[in-house]
mmCIF file of the C-alpha atoms, coordinates in Angstrom:
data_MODEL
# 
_entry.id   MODEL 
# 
loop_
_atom_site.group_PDB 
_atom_site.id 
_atom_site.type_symbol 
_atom_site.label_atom_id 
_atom_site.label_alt_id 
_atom_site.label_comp_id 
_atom_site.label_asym_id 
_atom_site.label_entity_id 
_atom_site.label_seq_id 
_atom_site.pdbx_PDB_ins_code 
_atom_site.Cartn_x 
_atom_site.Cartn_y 
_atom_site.Cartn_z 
_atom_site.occupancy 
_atom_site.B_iso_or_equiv 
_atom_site.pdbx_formal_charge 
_atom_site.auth_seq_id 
_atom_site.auth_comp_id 
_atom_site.auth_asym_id 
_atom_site.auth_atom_id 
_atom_site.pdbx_PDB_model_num 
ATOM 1   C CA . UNK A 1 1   ? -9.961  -12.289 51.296 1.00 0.00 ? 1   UNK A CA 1 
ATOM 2   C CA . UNK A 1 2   ? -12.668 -14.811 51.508 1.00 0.00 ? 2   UNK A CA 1 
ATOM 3   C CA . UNK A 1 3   ? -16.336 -13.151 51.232 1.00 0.00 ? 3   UNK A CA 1 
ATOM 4   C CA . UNK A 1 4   ? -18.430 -16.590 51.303 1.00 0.00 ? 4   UNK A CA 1 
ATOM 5   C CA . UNK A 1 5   ? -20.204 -17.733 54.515 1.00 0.00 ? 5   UNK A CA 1 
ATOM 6   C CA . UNK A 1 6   ? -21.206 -21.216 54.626 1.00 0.00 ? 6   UNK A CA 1 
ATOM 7   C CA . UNK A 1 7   ? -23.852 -22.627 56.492 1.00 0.00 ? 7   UNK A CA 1 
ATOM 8   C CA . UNK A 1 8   ? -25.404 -25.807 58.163 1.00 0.00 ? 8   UNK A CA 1 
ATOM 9   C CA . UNK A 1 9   ? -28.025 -26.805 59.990 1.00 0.00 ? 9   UNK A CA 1 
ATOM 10  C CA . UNK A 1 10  ? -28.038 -28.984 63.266 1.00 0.00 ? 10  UNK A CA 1 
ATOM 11  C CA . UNK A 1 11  ? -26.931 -32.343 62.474 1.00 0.00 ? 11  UNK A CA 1 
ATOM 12  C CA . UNK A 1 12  ? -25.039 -31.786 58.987 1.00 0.00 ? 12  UNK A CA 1 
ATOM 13  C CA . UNK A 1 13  ? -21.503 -30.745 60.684 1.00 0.00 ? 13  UNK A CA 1 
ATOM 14  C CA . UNK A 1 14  ? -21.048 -34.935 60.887 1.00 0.00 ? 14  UNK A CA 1 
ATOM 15  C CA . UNK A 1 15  ? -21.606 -35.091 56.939 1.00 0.00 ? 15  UNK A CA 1 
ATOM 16  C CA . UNK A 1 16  ? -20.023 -31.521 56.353 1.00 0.00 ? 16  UNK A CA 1 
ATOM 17  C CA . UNK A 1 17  ? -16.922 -32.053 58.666 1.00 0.00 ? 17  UNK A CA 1 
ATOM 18  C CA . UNK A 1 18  ? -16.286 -35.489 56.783 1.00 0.00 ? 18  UNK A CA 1 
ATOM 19  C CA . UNK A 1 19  ? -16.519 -34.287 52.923 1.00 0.00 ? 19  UNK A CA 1 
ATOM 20  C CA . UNK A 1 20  ? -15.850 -30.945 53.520 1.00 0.00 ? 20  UNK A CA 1 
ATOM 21  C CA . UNK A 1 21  ? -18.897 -29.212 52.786 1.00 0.00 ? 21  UNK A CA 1 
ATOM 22  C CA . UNK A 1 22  ? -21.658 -26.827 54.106 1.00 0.00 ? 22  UNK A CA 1 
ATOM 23  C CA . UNK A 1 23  ? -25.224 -27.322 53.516 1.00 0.00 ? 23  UNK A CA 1 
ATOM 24  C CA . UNK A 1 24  ? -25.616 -23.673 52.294 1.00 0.00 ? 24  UNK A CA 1 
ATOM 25  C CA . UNK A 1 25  ? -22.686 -21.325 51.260 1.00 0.00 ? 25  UNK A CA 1 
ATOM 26  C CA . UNK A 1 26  ? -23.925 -17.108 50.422 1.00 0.00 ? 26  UNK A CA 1 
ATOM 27  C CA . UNK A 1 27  ? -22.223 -14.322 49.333 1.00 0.00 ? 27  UNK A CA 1 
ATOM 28  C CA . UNK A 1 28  ? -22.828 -11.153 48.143 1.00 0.00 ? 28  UNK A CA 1 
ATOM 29  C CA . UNK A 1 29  ? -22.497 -10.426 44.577 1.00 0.00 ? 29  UNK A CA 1 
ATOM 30  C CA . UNK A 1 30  ? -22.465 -6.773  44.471 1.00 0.00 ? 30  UNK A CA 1 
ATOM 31  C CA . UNK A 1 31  ? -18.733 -5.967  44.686 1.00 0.00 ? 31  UNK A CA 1 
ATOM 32  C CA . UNK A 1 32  ? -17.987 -10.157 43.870 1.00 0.00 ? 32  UNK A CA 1 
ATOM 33  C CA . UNK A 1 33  ? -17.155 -11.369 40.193 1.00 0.00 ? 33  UNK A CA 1 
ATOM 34  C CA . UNK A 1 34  ? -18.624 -15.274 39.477 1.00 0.00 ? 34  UNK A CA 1 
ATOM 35  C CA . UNK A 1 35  ? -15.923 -17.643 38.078 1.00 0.00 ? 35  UNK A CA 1 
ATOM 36  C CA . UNK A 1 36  ? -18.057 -21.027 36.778 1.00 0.00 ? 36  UNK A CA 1 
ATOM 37  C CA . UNK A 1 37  ? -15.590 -23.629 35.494 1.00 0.00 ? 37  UNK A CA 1 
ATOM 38  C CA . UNK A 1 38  ? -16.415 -26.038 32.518 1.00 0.00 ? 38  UNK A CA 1 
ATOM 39  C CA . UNK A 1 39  ? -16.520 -29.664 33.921 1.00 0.00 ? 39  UNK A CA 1 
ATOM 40  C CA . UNK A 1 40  ? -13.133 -30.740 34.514 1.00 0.00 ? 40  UNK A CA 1 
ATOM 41  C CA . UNK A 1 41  ? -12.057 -34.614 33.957 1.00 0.00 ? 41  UNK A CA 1 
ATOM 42  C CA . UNK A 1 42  ? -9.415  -36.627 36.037 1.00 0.00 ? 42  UNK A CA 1 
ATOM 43  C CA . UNK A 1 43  ? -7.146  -36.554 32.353 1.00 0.00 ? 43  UNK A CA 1 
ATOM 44  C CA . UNK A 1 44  ? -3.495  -36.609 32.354 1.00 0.00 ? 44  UNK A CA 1 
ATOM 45  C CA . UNK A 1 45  ? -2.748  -33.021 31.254 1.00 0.00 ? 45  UNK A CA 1 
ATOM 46  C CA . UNK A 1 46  ? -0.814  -33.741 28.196 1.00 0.00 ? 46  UNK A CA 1 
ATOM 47  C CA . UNK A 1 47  ? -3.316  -36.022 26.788 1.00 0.00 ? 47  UNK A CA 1 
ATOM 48  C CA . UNK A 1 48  ? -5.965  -34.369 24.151 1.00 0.00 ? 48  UNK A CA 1 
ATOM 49  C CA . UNK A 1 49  ? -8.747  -36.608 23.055 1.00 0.00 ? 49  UNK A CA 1 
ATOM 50  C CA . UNK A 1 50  ? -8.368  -35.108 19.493 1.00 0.00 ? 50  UNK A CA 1 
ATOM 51  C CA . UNK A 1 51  ? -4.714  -35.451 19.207 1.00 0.00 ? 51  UNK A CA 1 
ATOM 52  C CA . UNK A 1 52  ? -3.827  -38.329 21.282 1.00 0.00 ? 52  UNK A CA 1 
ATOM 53  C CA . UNK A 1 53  ? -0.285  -39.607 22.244 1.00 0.00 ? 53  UNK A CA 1 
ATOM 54  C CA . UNK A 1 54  ? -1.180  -43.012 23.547 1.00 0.00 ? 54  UNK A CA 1 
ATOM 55  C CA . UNK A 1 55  ? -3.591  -46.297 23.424 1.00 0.00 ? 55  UNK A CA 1 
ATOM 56  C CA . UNK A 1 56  ? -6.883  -45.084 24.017 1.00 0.00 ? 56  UNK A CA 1 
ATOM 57  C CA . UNK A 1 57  ? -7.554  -44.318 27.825 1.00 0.00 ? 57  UNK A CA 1 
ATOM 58  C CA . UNK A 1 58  ? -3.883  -44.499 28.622 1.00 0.00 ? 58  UNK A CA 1 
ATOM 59  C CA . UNK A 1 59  ? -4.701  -40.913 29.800 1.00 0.00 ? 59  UNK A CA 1 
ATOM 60  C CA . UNK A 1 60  ? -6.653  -42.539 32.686 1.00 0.00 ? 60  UNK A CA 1 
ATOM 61  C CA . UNK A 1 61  ? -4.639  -43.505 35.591 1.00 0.00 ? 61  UNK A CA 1 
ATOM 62  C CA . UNK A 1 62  ? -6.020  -45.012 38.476 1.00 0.00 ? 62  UNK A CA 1 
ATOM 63  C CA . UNK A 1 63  ? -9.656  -45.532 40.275 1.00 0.00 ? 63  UNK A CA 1 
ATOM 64  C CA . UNK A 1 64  ? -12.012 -42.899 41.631 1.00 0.00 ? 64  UNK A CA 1 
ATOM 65  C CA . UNK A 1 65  ? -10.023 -40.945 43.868 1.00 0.00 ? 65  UNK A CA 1 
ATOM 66  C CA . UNK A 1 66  ? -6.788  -40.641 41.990 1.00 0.00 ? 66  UNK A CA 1 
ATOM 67  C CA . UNK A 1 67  ? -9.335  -39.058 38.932 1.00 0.00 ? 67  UNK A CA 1 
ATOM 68  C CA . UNK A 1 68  ? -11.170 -36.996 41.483 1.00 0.00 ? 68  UNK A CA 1 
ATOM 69  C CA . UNK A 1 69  ? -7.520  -35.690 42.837 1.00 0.00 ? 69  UNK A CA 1 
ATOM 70  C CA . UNK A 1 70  ? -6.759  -35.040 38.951 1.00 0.00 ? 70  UNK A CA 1 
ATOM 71  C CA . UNK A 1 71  ? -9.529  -33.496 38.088 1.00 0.00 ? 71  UNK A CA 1 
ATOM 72  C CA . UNK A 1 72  ? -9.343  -30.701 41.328 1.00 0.00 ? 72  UNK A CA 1 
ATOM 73  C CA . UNK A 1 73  ? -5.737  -29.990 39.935 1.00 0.00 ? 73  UNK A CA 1 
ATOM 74  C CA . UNK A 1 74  ? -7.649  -29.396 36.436 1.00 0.00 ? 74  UNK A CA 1 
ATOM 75  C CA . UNK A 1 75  ? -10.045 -27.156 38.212 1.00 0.00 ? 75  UNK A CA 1 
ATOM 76  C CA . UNK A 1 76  ? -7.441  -24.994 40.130 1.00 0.00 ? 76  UNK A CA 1 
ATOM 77  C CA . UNK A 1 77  ? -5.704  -24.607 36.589 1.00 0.00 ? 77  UNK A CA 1 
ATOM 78  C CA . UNK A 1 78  ? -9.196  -23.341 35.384 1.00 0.00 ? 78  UNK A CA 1 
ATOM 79  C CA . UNK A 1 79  ? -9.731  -21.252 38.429 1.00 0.00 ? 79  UNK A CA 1 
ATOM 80  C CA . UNK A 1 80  ? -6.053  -19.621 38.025 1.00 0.00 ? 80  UNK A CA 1 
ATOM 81  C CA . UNK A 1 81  ? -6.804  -18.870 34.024 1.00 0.00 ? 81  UNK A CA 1 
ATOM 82  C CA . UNK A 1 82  ? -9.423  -16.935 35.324 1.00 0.00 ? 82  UNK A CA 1 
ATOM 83  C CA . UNK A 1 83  ? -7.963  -15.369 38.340 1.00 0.00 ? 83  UNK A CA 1 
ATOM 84  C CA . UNK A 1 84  ? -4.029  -15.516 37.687 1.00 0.00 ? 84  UNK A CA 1 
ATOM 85  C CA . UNK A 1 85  ? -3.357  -12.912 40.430 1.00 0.00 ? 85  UNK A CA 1 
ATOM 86  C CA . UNK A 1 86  ? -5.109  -15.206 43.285 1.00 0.00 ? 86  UNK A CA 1 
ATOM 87  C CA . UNK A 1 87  ? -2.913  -17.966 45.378 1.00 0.00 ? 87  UNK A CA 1 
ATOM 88  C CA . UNK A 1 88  ? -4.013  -21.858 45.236 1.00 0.00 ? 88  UNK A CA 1 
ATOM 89  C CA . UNK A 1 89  ? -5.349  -21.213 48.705 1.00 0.00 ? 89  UNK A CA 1 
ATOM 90  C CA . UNK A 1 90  ? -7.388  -18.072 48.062 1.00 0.00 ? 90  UNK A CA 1 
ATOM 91  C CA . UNK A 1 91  ? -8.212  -19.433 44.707 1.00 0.00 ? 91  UNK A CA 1 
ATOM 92  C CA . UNK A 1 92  ? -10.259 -22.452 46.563 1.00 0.00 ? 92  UNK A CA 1 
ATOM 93  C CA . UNK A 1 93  ? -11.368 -19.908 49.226 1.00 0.00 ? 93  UNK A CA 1 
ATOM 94  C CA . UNK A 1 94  ? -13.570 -19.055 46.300 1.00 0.00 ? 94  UNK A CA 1 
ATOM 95  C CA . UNK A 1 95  ? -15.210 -21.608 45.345 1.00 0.00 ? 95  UNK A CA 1 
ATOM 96  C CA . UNK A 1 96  ? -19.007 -21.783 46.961 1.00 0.00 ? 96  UNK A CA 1 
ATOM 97  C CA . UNK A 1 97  ? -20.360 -24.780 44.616 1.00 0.00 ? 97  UNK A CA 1 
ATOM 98  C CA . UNK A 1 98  ? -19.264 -28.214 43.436 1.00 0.00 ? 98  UNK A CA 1 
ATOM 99  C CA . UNK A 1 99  ? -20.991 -30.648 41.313 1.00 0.00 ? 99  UNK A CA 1 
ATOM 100 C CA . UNK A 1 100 ? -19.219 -33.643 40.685 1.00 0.00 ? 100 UNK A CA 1 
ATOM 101 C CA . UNK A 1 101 ? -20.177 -36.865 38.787 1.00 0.00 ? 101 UNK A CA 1 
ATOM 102 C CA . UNK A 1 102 ? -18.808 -40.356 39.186 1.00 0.00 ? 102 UNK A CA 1 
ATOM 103 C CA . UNK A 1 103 ? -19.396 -43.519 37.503 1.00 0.00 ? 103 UNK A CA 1 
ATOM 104 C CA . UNK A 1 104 ? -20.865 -46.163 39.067 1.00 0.00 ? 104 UNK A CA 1 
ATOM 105 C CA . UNK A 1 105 ? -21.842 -47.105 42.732 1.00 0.00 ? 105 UNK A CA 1 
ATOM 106 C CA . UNK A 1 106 ? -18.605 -45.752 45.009 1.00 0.00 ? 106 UNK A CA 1 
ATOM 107 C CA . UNK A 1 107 ? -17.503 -47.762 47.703 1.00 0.00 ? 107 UNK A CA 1 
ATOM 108 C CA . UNK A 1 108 ? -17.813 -45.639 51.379 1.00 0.00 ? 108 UNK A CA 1 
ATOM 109 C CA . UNK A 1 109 ? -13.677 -46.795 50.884 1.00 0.00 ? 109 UNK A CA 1 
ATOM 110 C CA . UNK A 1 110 ? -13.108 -44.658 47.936 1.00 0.00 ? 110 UNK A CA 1 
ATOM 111 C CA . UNK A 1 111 ? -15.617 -41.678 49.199 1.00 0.00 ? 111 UNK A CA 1 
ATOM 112 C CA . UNK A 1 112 ? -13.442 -41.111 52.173 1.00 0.00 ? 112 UNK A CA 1 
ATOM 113 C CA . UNK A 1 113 ? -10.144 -40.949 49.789 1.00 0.00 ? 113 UNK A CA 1 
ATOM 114 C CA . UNK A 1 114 ? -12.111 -38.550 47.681 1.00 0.00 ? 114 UNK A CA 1 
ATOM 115 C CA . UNK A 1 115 ? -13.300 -36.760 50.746 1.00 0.00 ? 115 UNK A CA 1 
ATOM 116 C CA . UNK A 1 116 ? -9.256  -36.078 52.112 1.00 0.00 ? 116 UNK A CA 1 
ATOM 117 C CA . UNK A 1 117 ? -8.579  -34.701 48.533 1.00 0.00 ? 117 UNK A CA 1 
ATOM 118 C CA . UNK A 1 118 ? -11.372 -32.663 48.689 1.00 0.00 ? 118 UNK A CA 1 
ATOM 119 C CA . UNK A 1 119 ? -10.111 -31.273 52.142 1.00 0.00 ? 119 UNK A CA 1 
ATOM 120 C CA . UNK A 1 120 ? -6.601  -31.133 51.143 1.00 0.00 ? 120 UNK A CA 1 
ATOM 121 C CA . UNK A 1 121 ? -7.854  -28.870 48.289 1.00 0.00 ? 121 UNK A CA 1 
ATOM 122 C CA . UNK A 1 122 ? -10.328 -26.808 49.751 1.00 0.00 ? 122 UNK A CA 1 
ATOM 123 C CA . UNK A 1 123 ? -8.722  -25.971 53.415 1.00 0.00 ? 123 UNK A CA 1 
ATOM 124 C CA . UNK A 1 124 ? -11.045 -24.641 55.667 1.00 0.00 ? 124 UNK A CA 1 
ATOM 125 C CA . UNK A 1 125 ? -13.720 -23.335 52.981 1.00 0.00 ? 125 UNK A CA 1 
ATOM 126 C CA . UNK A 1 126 ? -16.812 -25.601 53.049 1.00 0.00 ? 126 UNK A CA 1 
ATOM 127 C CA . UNK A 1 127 ? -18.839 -25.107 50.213 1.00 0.00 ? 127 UNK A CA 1 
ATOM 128 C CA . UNK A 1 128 ? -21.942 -26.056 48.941 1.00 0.00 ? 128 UNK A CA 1 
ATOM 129 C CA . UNK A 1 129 ? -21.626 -29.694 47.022 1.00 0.00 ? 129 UNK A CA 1 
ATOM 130 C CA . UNK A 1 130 ? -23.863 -32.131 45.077 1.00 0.00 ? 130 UNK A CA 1 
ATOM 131 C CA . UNK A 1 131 ? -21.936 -35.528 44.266 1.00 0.00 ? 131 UNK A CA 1 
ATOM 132 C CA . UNK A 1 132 ? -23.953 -37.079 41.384 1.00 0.00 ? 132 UNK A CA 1 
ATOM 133 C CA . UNK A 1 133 ? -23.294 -40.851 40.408 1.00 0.00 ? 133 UNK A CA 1 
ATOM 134 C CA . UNK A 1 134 ? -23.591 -41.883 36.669 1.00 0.00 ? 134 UNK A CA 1 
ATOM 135 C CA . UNK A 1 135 ? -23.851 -44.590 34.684 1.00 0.00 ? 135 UNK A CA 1 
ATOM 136 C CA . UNK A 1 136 ? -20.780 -43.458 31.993 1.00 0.00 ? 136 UNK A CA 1 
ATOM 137 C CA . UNK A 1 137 ? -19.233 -39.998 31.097 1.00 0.00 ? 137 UNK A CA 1 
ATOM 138 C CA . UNK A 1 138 ? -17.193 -38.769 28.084 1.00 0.00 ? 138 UNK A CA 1 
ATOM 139 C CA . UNK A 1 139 ? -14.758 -40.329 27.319 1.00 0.00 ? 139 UNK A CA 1 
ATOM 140 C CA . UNK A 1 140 ? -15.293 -43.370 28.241 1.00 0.00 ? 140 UNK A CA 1 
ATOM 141 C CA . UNK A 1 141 ? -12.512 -44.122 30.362 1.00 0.00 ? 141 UNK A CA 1 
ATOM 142 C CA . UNK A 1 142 ? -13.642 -41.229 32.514 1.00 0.00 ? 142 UNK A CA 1 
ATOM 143 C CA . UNK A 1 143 ? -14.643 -41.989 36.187 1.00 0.00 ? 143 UNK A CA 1 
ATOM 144 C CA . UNK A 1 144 ? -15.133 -38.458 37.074 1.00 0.00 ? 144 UNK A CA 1 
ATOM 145 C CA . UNK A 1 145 ? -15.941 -35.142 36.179 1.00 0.00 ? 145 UNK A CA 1 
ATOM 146 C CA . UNK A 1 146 ? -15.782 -31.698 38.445 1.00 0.00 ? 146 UNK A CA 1 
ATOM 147 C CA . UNK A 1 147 ? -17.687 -28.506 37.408 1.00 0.00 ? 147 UNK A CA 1 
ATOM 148 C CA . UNK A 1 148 ? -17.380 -25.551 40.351 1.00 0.00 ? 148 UNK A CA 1 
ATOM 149 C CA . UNK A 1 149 ? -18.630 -21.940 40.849 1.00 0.00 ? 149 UNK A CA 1 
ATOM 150 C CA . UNK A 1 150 ? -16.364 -19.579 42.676 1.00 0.00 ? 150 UNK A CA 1 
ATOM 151 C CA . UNK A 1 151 ? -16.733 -15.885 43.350 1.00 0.00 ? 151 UNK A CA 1 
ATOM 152 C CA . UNK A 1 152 ? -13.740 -13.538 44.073 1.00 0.00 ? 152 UNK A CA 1 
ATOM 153 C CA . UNK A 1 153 ? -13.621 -9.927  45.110 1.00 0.00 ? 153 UNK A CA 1 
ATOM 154 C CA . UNK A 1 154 ? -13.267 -7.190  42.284 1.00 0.00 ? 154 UNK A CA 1 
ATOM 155 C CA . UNK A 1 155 ? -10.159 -6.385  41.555 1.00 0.00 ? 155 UNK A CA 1 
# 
């Protein structure tokens, strides 16, 4: 069951309704336990940058929003290592904060396909999200990178 109550104030449902997001999202952390995920890449998930099985960024495939769709499959994964027992839907439910980082100057375009992955990810949660645009990441061949802060009910 979903504990977190996001929040906006007058004129950010436009912004919030488009990306998915709430100006605010609070919880109480009492009887809650915090999941934060390392930053996750948009990486085909049998590539390992320290054993690799292809030219160098053949792991890569695609622009901004097919990374960005990668990299929130990476971050359920991480969510679900941490809370096996939790659906993909209440997994996302979860999740009150996103930072994300992408390379370069994004094209309104592209930030509406990354805003429909967002929503097809996060349902009807809004959380709280800061979208931070970078001049490179590691590795190179990176466009984004996805770090996110969930809290769950004890169990």
């Amino acid at each position: 069951m979903a504990f977190i109550k996001n929040h906006d104030y007058p004129g950010y449902e436009v912004l919030g309704n488009v990306f998915n997001i709430s100006a605010a999202a609070s919880f109480q952390a009492k009887d809650a336990r915090i999941v934060a995920t390392s930053g996750q890449i948009g990486e085909a998930s049998d590539y390992s940058p320290f054993n690799p099985n292809g030219a160098d960024g053949q792991q890569f495939d695609g622009g901004h929003a097919k990374q960005f769709d990668v990299a929130m499959h990476n971050i359920q994964k991480s969510l679900a290592a941490a809370s096996p027992n939790l659906s993909p839907t209440e997994l996302w439910e979860g999740v009150f904060n996103i930072t994300s980082f992408h390379v370069g100057s994004i094209p309104q375009e592209d930030q509406l396909e990354i805003a429909a992955v967002a929503r097809r990810y996060l349902g009807k949660n809004k959380p709280a999200w800061a979208a931070i645009c970078v001049a490179a990441l590691f590795p190179p061949k990176c466009l984004v990178e996805i770090q996110v802060q969930a809290a769950y009910a004890n169990e």
